[in-house]
TIPANU-135543 format. One line per field, with one value per residue: x, y, z of N, C-alpha, C, O, CB in turn. Coordinates in pm, 1 decimal. Glycine has a CB too. Layout:
BEGIN
n.px <- (X/...)
n.py <- (Y/...)
n.pz <- (Z/...)
ca.px <- (X/...)
ca.py <- (Y/...)
ca.pz <- (Z/...)
c.px <- (X/...)
c.py <- (Y/...)
c.pz <- (Z/...)
o.px <- (X/...)
o.py <- (Y/...)
o.pz <- (Z/...)
cb.px <- (X/...)
cb.py <- (Y/...)
cb.pz <- (Z/...)
This chain:
BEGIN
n.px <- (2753.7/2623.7/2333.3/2183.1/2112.8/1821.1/1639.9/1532.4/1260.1/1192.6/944.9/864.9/990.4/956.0/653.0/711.9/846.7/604.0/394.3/556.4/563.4/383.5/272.1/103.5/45.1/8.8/-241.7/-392.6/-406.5/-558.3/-813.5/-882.6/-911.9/-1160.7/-1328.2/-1384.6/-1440.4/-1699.3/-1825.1/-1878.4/-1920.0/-1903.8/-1938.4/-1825.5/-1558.9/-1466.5/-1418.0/-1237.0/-912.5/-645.6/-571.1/-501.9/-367.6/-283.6/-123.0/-419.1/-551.2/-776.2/-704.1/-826.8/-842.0/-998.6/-1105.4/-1306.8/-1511.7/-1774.7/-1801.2/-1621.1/-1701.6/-1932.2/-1825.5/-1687.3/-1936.9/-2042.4/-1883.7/-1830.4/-2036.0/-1930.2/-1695.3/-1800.7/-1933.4/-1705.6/-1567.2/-1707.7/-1734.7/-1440.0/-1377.9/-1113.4/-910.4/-920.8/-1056.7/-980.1/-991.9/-1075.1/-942.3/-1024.7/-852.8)
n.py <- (-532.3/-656.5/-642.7/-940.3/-987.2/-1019.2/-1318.7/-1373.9/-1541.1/-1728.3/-1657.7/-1471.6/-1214.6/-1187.1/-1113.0/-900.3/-694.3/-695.2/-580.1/-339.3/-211.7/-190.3/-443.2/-689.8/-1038.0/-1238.0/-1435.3/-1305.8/-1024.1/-1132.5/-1229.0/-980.5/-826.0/-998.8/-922.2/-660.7/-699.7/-807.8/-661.2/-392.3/-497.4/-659.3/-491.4/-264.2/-324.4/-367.0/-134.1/-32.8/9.6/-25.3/-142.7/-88.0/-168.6/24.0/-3.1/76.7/112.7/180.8/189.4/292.5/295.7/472.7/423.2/576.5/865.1/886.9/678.5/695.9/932.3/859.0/655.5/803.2/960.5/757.8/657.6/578.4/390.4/186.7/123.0/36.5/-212.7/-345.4/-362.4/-519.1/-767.6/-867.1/-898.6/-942.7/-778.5/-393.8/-130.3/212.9/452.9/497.1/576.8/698.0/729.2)
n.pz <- (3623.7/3347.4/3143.5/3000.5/2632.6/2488.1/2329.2/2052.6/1854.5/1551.5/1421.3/1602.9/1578.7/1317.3/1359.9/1507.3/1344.4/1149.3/1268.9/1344.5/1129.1/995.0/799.4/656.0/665.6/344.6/366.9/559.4/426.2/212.9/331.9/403.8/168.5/34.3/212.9/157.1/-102.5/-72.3/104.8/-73.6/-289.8/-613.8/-887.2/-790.2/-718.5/-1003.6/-1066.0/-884.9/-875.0/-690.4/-357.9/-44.7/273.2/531.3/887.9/1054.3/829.5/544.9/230.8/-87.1/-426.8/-694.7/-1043.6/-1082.1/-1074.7/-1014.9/-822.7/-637.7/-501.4/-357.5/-210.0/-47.7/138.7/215.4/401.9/680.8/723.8/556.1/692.7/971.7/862.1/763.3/1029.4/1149.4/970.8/977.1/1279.5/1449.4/1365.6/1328.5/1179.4/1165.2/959.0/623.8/342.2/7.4/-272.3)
ca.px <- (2704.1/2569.0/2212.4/2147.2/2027.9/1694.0/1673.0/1387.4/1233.5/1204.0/800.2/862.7/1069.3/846.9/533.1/723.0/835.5/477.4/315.7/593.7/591.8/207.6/264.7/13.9/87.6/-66.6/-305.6/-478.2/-454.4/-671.5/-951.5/-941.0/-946.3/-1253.4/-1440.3/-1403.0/-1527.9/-1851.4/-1926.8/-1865.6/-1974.0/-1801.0/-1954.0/-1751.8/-1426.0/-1428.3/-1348.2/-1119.0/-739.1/-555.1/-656.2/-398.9/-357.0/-150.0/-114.0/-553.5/-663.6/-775.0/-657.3/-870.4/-786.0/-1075.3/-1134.3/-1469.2/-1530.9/-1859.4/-1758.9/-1505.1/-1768.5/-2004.8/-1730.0/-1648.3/-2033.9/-2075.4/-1774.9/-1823.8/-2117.5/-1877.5/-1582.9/-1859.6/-1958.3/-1584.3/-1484.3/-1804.3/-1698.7/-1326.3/-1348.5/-1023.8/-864.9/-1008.8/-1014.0/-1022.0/-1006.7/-1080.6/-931.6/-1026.2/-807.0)
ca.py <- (-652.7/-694.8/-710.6/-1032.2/-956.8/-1117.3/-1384.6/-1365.5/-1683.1/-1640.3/-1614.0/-1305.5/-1136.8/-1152.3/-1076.9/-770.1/-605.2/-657.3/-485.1/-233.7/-110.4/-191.9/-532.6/-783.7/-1129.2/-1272.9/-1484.3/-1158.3/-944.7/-1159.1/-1246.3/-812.8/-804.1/-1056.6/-892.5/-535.2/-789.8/-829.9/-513.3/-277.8/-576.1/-710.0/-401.9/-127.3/-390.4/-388.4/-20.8/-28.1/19.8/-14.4/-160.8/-99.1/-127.8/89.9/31.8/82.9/285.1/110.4/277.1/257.0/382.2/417.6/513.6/638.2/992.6/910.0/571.9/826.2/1004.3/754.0/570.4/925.5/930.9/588.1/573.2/495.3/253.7/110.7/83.3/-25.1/-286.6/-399.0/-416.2/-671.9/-880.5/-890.8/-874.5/-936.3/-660.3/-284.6/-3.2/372.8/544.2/481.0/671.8/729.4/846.7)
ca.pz <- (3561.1/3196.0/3125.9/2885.2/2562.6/2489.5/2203.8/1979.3/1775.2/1425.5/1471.2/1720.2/1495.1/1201.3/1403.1/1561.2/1221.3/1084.7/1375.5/1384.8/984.0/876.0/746.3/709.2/585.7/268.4/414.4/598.9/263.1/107.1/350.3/397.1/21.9/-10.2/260.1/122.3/-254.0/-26.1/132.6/-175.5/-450.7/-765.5/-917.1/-766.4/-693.7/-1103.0/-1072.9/-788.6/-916.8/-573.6/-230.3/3.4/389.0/580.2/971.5/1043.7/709.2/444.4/108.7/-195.0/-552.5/-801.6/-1177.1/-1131.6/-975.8/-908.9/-734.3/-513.7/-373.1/-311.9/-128.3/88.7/171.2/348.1/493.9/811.5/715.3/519.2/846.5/1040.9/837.0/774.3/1156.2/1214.8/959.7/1048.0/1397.2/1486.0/1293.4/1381.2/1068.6/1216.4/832.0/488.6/255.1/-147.1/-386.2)
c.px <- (2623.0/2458.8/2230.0/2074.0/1870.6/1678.8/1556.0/1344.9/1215.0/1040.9/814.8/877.5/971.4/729.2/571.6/715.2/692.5/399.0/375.0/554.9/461.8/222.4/210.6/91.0/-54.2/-218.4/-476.8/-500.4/-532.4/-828.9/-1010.4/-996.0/-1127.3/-1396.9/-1478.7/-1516.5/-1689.9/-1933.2/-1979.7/-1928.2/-1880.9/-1812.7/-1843.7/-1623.3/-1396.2/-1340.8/-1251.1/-984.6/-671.9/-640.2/-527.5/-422.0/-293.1/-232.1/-310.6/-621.7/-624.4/-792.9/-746.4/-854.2/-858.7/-1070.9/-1237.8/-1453.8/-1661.6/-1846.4/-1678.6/-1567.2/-1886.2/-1915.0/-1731.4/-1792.5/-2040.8/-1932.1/-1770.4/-1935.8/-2028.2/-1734.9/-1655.2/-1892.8/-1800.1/-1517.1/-1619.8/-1771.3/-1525.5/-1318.7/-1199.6/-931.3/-978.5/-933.4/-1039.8/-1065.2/-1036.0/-1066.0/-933.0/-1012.4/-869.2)
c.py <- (-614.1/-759.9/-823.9/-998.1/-1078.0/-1190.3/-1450.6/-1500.8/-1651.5/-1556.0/-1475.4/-1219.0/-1097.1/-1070.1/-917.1/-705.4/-593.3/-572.6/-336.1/-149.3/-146.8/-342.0/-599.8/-961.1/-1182.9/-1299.2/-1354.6/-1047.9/-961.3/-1189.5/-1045.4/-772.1/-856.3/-970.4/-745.1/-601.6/-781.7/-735.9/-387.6/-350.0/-590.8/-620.6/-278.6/-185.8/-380.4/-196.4/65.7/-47.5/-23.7/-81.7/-189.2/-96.4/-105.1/82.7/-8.1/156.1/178.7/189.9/222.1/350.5/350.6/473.7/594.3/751.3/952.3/773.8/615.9/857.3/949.7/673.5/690.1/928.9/783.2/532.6/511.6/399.3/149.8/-22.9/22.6/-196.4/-483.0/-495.1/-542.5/-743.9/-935.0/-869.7/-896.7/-824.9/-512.7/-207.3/81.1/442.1/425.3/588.7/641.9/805.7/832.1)
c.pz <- (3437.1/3170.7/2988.2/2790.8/2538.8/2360.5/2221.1/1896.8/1680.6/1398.6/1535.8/1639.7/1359.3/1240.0/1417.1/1424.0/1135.8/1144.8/1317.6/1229.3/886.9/820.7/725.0/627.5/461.7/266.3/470.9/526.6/221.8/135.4/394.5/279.5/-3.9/88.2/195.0/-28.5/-162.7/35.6/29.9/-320.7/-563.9/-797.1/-945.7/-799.4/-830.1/-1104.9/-952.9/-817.0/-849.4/-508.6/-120.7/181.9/482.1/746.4/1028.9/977.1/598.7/313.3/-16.2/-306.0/-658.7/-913.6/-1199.3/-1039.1/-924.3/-771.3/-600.4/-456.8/-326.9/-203.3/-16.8/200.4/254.5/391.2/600.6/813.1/674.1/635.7/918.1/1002.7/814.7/897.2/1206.0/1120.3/979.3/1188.9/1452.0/1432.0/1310.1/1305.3/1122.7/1124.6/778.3/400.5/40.1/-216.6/-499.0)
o.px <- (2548.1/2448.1/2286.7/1958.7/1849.2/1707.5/1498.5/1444.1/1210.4/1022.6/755.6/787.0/931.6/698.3/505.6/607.6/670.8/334.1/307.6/521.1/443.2/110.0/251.6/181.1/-174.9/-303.0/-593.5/-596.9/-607.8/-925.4/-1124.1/-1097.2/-1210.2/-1514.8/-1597.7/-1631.3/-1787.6/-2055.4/-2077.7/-1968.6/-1785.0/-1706.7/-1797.9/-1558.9/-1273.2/-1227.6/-1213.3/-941.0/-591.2/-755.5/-466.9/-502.7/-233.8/-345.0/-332.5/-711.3/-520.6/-897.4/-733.7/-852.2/-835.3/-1030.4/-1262.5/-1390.0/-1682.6/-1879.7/-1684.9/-1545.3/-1942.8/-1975.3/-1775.9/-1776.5/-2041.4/-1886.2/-1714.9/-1935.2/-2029.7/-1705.5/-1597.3/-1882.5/-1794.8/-1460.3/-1605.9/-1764.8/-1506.8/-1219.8/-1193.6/-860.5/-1100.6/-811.8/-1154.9/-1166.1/-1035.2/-1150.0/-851.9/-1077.3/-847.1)
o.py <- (-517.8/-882.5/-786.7/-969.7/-1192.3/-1119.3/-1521.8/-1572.5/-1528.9/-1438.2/-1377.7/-1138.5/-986.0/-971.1/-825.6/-664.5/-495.5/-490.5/-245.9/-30.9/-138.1/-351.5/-670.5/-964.9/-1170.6/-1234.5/-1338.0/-974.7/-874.0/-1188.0/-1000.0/-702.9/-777.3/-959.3/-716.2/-563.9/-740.3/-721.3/-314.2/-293.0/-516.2/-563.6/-224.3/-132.3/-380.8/-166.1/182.5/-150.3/-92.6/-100.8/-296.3/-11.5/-198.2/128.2/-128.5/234.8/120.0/252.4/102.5/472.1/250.4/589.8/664.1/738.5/971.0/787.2/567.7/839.8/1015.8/634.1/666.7/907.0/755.6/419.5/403.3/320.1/39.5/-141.8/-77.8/-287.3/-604.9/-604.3/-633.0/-853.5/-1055.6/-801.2/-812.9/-793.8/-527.2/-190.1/66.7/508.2/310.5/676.5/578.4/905.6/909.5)
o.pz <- (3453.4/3167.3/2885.5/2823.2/2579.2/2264.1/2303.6/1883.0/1671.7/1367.9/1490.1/1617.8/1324.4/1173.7/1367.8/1380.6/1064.3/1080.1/1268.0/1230.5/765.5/771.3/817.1/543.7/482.4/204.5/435.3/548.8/178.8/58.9/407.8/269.0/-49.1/54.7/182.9/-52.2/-225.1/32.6/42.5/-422.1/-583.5/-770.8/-1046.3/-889.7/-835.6/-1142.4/-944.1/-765.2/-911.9/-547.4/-116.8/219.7/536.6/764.8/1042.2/1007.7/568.3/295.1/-42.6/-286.5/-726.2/-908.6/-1297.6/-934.6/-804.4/-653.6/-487.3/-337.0/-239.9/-103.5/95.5/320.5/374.4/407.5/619.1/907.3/728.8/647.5/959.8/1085.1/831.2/899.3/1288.3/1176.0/995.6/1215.1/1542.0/1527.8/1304.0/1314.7/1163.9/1149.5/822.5/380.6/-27.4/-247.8/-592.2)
cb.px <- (2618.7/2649.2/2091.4/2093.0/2118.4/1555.7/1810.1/1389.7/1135.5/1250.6/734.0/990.5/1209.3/785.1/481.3/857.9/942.4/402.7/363.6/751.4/766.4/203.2/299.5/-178.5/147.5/-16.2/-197.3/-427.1/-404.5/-627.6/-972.1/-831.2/-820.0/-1217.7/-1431.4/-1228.2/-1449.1/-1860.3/-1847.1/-1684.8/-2093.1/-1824.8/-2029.2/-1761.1/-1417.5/-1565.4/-1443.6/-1134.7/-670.3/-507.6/-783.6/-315.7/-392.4/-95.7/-33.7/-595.2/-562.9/-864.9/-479.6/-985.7/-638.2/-1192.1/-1145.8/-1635.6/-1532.7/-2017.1/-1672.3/-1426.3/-1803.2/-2049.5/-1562.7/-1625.2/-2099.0/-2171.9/-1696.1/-1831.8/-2239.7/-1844.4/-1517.8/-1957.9/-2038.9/-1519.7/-1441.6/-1988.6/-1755.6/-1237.7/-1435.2/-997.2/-851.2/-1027.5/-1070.3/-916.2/-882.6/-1184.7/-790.5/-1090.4/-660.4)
cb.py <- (-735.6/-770.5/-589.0/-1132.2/-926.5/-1038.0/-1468.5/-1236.1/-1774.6/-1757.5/-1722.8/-1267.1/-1224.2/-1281.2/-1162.3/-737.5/-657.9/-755.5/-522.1/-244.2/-159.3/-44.6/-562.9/-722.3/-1248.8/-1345.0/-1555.8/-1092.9/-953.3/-1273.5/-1393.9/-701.8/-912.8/-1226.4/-902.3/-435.0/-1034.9/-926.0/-427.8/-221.9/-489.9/-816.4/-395.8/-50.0/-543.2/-454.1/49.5/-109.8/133.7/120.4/-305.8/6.8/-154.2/284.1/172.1/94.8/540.3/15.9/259.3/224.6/360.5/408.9/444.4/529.0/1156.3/920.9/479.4/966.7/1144.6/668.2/520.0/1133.1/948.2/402.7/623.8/585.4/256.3/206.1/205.3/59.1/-196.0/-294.9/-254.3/-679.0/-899.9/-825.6/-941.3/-1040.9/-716.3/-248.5/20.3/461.4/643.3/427.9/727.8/719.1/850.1)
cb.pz <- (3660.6/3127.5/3103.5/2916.9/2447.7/2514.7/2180.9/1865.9/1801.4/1279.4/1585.2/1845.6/1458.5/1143.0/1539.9/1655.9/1124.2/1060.6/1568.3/1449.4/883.5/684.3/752.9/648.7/696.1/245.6/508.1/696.5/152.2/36.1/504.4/417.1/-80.9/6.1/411.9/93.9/-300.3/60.5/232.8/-191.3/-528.3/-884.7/-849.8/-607.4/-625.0/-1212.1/-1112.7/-701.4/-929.1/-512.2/-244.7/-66.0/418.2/492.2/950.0/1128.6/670.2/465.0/76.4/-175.9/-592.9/-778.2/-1281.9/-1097.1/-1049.1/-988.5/-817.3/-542.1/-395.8/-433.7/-208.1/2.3/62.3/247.9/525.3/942.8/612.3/413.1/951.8/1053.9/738.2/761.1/1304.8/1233.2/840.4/997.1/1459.1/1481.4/1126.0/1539.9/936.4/1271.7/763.1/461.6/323.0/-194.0/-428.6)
């Protein structure tokens, strides 16, 4: 006998491939985007190039060297501060190129 395949909704399907390959949807880009705007300040965000998020590592790409290592330094103040205001979402890294 022939197991039944299982038939997905279009919702499922979307959700799965975002899980499975890092994806986020728009919506969740931008309130990650605004909160990183509030922990790090307009300031720095002016010299932020990139802001990318892969999987649980949030990618940042700046022009400033000293902005780079200021960022490497409080990192994990910074993750800390991140995962309390997104609580539903949980960052492990931060990485700055």
């Amino acid at each position: 006998m022939r197991k039944k395949k299982r038939e997905f909704t279009a919702k499922e399907v979307t959700s799965l491939i975002t899980k499975k390959y890092g994806l986020l949807s728009n919506s969740t880009q931008s309130t990650i985007y605004k909160a990183i705007e509030k922990v790090l300040g307009p300031e720095a965000m002016h010299q932020i190039i990139h802001t990318a998020i892969s999987e649980n590592t949030i990618i940042l790409r700046t022009s400033s060297p000293l902005l780079r290592t200021e960022l490497h330094q409080h990192r994990s103040e910074i993750l800390f501060r991140l995962n309390e205001m997104l609580s539903d979402k949980e960052f492990n890294d931060l990485q700055v190129l």
